[in-house]
C-alpha positions in Angstrom: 97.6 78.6 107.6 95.2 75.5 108.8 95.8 74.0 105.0 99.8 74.0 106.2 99.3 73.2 109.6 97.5 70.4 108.4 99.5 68.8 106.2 102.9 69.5 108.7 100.8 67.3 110.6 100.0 64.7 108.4 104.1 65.1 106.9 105.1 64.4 110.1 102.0 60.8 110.3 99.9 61.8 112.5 96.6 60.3 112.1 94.2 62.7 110.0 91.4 63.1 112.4 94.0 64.3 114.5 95.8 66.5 112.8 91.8 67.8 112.3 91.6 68.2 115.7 95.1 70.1 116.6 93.9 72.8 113.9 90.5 72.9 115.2 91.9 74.0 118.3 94.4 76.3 117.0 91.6 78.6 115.4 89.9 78.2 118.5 92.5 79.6 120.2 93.1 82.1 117.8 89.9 83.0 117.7 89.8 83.5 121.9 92.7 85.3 122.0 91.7 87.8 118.9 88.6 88.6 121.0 90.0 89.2 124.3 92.7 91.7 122.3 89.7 93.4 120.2 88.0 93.8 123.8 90.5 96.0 125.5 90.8 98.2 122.3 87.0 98.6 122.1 87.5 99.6 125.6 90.0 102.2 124.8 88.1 103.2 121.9 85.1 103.6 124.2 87.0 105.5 126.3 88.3 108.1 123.3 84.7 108.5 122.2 83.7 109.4 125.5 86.3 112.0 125.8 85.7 113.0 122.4 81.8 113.5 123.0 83.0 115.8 126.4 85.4 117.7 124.2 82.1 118.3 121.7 80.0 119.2 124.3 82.6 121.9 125.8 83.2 123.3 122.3 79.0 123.8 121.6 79.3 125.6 125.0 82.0 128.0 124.3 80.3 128.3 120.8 77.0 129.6 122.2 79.1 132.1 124.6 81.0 133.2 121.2 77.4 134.1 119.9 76.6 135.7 122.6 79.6 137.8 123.1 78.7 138.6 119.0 75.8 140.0 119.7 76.9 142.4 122.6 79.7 143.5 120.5 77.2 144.5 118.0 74.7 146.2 120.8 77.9 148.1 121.9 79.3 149.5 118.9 76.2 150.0 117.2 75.6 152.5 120.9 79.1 153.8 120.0 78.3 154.7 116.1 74.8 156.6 117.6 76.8 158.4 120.3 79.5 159.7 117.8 76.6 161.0 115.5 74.9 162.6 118.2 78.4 164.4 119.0 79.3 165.2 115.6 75.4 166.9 115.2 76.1 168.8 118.5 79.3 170.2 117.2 78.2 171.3 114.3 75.0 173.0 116.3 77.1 174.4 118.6 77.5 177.7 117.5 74.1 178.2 115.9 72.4 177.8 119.4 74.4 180.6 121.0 
């Protein structure tokens, strides 16, 4: 684009050092305004990661209460299984202790 800028310039006689110039501060310009764009979406992005690391943290959370809960359901029906044996053996004692 400066190439073609430049020689637009020059097409149209303007003096080269000039036309140098008037490009020069084109992609200065450019180059501000691409920055101060870039800024605001590394500020959203920013923002996102944030939200995403809060997200993270909540779902390690509920994952550790998951485990938990894992284990107590494991606790409680392995209790269950042991109670059920125990009431099967006493059935089938039942009439040899009266």
């Amino acid at each position: 684009m400066e190439v073609l800028l430049f020689r637009a310039l020059k097409s149209a006689n303007i003096d080269e050092e000039t036309a140098a110039k008037v490009v020069e501060a084109l992609e200065e310009h450019i180059d501000v305004a691409i920055g101060q764009a870039n800024k605001a979406l590394e500020a959203k992005l920013d923002g996102i990661k944030m939200s995403m690391d809060a997200v993270n943290k909540g779902v390690d959370v509920v994952s550790k209460g998951v485990d938990q809960m894992r284990v107590w359901m494991i606790i409680i029906t392995s209790i269950i299984a042991i109670i059920a044996v125990l009431g099967g053996a006493a059935t089938a004692l039942a009439p040899y202790l009266k």
